[in-house]
C-alpha positions, 0 to 999 in steps of 0.5 A: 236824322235826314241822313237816316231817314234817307236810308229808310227810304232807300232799303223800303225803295230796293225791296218794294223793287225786288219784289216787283221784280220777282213777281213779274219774272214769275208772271212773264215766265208762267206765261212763256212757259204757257206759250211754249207749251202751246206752241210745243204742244201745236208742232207736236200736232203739226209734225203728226199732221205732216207724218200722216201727209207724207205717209199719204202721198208715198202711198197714192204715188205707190199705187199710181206707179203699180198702176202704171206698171200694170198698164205698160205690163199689159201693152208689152205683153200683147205688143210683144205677141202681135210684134213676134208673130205669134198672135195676128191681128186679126186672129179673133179667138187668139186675140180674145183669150190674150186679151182676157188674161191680161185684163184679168192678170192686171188688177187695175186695168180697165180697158185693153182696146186695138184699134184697125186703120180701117176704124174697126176696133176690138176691146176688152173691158171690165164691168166691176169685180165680177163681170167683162166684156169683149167686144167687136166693132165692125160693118155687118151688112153695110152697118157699123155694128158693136158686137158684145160678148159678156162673161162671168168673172170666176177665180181663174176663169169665166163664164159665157153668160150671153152675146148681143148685138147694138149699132153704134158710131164709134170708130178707132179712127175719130178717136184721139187717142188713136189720132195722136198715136198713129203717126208715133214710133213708140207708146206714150201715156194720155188720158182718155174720155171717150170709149165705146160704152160711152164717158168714163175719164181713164189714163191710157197707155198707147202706142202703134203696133208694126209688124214686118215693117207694117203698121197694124193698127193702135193699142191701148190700155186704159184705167179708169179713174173709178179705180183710183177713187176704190183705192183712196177710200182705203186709206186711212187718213186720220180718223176722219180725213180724206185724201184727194186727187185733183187737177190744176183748175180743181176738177176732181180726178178721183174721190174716196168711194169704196163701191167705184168701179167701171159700172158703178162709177164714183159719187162725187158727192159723197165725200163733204170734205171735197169742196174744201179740197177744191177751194184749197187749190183754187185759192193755193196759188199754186197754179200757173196762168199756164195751167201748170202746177207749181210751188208745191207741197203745200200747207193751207188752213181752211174754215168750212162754213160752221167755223170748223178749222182744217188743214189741207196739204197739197202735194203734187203727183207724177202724172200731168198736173195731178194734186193730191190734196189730203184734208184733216179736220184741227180738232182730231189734233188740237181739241185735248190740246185746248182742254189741257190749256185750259186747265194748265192756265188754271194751275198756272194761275195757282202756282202764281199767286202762291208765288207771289206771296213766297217771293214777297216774303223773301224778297223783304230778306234778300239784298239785291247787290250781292245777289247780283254780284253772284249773278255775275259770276255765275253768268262767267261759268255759263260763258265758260269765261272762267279767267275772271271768276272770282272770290266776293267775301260776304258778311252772310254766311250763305253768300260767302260759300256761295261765292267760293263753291262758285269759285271751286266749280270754275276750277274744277270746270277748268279740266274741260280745257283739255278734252275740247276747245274754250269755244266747244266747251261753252257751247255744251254748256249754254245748251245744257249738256251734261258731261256723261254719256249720252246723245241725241238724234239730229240732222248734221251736216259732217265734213271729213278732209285730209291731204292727198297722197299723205302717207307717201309724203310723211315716209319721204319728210319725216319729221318735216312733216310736222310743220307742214301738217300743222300748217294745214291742220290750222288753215282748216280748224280756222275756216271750219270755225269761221263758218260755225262748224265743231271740229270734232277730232284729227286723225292723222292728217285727217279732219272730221267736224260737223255743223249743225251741234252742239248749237243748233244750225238750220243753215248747217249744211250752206255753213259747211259748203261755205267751210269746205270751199274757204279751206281748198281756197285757202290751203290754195292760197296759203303757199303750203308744198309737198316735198317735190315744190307741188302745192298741197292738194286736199280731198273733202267729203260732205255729207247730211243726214240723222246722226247721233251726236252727244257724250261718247265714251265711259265715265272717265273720258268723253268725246263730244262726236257724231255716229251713224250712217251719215258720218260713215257716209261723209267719209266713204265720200272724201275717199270716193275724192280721189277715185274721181279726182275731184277735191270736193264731194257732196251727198244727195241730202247736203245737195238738197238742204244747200240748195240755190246757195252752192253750185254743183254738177251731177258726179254719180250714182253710187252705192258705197262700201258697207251701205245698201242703195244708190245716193247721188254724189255731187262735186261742190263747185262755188257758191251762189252768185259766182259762174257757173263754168260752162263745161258743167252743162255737157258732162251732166249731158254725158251722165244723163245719156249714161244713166239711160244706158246711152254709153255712146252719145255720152263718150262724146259729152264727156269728151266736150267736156274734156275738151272744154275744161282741157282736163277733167278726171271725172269725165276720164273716169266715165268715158272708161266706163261707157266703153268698158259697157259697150265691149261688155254691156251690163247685165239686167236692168241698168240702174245707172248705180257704181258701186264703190269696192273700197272704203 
């Protein structure tokens, strides 16, 4: 009777246990659930906000670049005219009409100033959209005089409208763009403060002008800062953001203001989202002691003083230390977010409750060790550890074919061992792909290896060539898997794998520089030789980018593989492998997401077969922590002064190069080039771009 009550006691213990358990699982997932929605539903708004950002910065650095090829287009133009003789200085009605075209040629100029060494000054300057004036500064009878004629802007052309005279200080000669300029052999850009009309901030592009030998005076071509505060009024930035332009210390540059111009100027107080932009770059860190920006782009949360929550990016720009600082307020993003947690948390609760009472119920039905036994042996198909399924007999019904269909699907599941490796298989499996066609989208890093000289050496050792080949094929698949890579197929003596998938990997492409280096040193290592006693050499390309990866094939058979351009790539780069005779190639995107883990050296700029544009290659050298060899520093020397244009100086980097290493065939490879360009120099504009003929 003991014994029985005992047992009462035990299944009352399992039960009140196994609804406990339940419920809580119910909780803990409802909750997690919860979470991850959130904190999906966050990265989603995030990801929007990021989007906005950086479609922001392309935009501002668009337009400062066309500004900036406004401003040397102009000085170019009239330099050229004074420089061929075809204009003189002193030429005024020439001189006016030059200056005028050109002011009314370049949108954004705002200024187009000369500058005599005597201190008289001639310039051309804009008032708005609708008028300019040209103006004169000169003694007339024994005082400095500013002559100013103003005219009406019409669609291709002007109107004189009237001419006045004003007594003035300004001189050419106390001014420091012309001071840092005089002295200089060629323009350069600065920014200026003062101008003849009185204080205005504006970038000016600023260089002498010479003729026979003669220094004429300085010219300058300025854009005030107006126009930039006109052009970032016109972006969109959300629905009710804004974007910035500020220096290092947090002085506005240039704020949204669509009525800026040279007479209206820009109201800084117009824009409230300013002064977070400022405590934003106040407060970034971003700043150096010496004023110079780093640590940039950045992401900051700001509260403004009602508790409003904003997120402000900081992005550097190309000129001096310029931040653009795009401000958006959180709740143009998370506001129906938090409507629609809150009515989720509501029907979670719901769904809980409801649940709970269906698990109880269950719960008093259910036997807790064969269910776990199951568990267990469903938990060895997950791990694809099909060996050790097997069969549990059960005096229930449902359980027994439970058991068995579970038995029958490991069978069954077994037949995955002859398309793709145990270890690939339960990868698929634990990220819940599907075996049917089908893919995703997702940046990997691929490697695409194989033997130099191949074909030659299978038509010499015949069927020798099969030991040799696995040998290597071995060496490889190891090291690919050591480092978390998927060998994705042979091809011959090829090898393509990739990192990145089917689990996730966000150190892919540290992971495949790390492969690539263990399987030149290993394949080094390894003792393996060609038919002549030389020890086999291997190429390998690498390359990262958005492929698709998934299912590929019909409803019959399926290739777990990667397609695109990034795949394409990887390959056009392993071949690229021996026309530079380098054993490792890496593309721009590997480079940047290895970072300071790899070691590299700067090969080329190429634009491969089949793909429009130039990309950067580069030869993977080691990794972190080991030395850098010291003849890397003169060849990417050599390749600069290459892609300038100087085929001269870099003959002599590469041959220090050479020099240095005592061999080096990507510097072989250069030194051909430049001289192949100093008898016959390239046509247009030199982009410094190689083009690869073959695949």
């Amino acid at each position: 009777m003991a014994a029985c009550r005992g047992r009462d006691r035990l299944r009352v213990g399992i039960r009140f246990a196994l609804t406990t358990l339940v419920l809580a699982s119910i909780a803990v997932t409802a909750a997690i659930v919860h979470l991850l929605w959130w904190r999906t539903a966050q990265g989603n708004s995030r990801l929007l906000a990021e989007t906005i950002n950086r479609q922001i910065v392309a935009q501002v650095e668009d337009e400062i670049s066309q500004i900036a090829v406004q401003g040397r287009s102009a000085f170019w133009a009239i330099r050229t005219l004074f420089f061929q003789n075809v204009l003189q200085t002193r030429e005024a009605d020439k001189r006016e009409f030059v200056f005028l075209s050109q002011l009314q040629a370049q949108p954004s100029v705002s200024w187009i100033v000369f500058g005599w060494p005597d201190g008289d000054v001639f310039a051309a300057h804009k008032l708005g959209d609708e008028r300019l004036e040209m103006m004169e500064i000169a003694p007339m009878g024994g005082t400095l005089t500013r002559r100013i004629d103003v005219y009406k802007v019409y669609p291709n052309d002007i109107e004189f409208l009237e001419r006045r005279f004003e007594l003035t200080s300004f001189r050419s000669t106390d001014q420091p763009w012309y001071r840092a300029t005089i002295d200089r052999d060629g323009p350069h850009w600065l920014e200026v403060e003062v101008h003849p009309t009185g204080h205005r901030p504006a970038l000016a592009f600023v260089g002498p002008v010479d003729l026979y030998t003669t220094r004429q005076g300085v010219l300058a071509v300025m854009i005030e800062h107006d126009r930039l505060s006109r052009f970032l009024a016109g972006l969109t930035v959300a629905s009710s953001g804004s974007a910035f332009i500020l220096r290092a210390d947090g002085t506005p540059v240039a704020v949204p203001d669509p009525e800026a111009d040279e007479l209206m100027g820009t109201r800084l107080d117009r824009d409230p989202l300013l002064p977070l932009a400022r405590r934003a770059v106040a407060g970034s860190g971003a700043v150096a002691a010496s004023g110079a920006v780093r640590d940039l782009p950045l992401d900051l949360r700001l509260m403004d003083d009602d508790g409003d929550a904003y997120t402000v990016r900081l992005s550097p720009l190309a000129f001096a230390d310029w931040i653009l600082a795009v401000v958006i307020p959180e709740k143009e993003f998370l506001g129906e977010i938090e409507a629609t947690t809150a009515r989720l948390a509501a029907g979670i609760l719901a769904l809980v409750i409801a649940a709970a009472v269906l698990s109880a119920w269950l719960g008093r039905r259910l036997i807790a060790r064969p269910l776990r036994t199951v568990a267990g042996e469903i938990a060895h198909v997950e791990r694809f550890e099909l060996e050790r399924v097997a069969y549990h007999p059960s005096r229930l019904a449902e359980l027994d074919e439970l058991s068995a269909t579970i038995q029958r699907m490991a069978g069954g599941l077994s037949a995955f061992r002859l398309y793709l490796p145990d270890e690939v298989v339960r990868m698929l499996l634990a990220e819940g792909i599907e075996a049917k066609p089908g893919g995703l989208r997702r940046e990997l890093t691929i490697m695409f290896a194989d033997v130099a000289g191949f074909t030659g050496l299978s038509e010499r050792l015949g069927e020798r060539i099969v030991p040799l080949l696995g040998g290597y094929l071995d060496l490889a698949t190891t090291t690919v898997q050591a480092e978390r890579g998927t060998v994705d197929k042979y091809i011959g003596d090829a090898v393509m794998a990739f990192w990145g998938a089917p689990a996730e990997d966000p150190d892919h492409a540290v992971h495949a520089c790390r492969a690539a280096l263990a399987t030149v040193r290993a394949v080094a290592a390894s003792g393996l030789r060609d038919d002549s006693g030389r020890p086999l050499a291997i190429r390998i390309g690498l390359n990262s980018g958005e492929v698709l990866v998934g299912n590929v094939g019909s409803q019959s058979r399926l290739n777990y593989t990667a397609i695109g351009d990034a795949v394409n790539v990887a390959s056009r780069l392993e071949s690229a492998s021996k026309l530079y005779g380098t054993e490792i190639l890496i593309g721009a995107r590997t480079r940047e997401l290895a970072g300071s883990a790899i070691l590299t050296r700067l090969i080329d700029k190429i634009a491969v077969y089949g793909r429009g544009g130039g990309m950067q290659i580069h030869e993977l050298i080691g990794l972190a922590g080991e030395t850098m060899p010291a003849w890397v520093e003169p060849y990417e020397e050599g390749y600069a002064c290459y892609s300038w244009g100087d085929f001269a100086t870099a003959i002599r980097f590469f041959e220090q190069t050479i020099l240095m290493r005592g061999e080096d065939a990507p510097s072989r490879l250069m030194i051909r080039r430049c001289r192949s360009y100093l008898s016959d120099p390239p046509r247009g504009e030199w982009d410094g771009v190689s083009v690869l003929a073959e695949k």
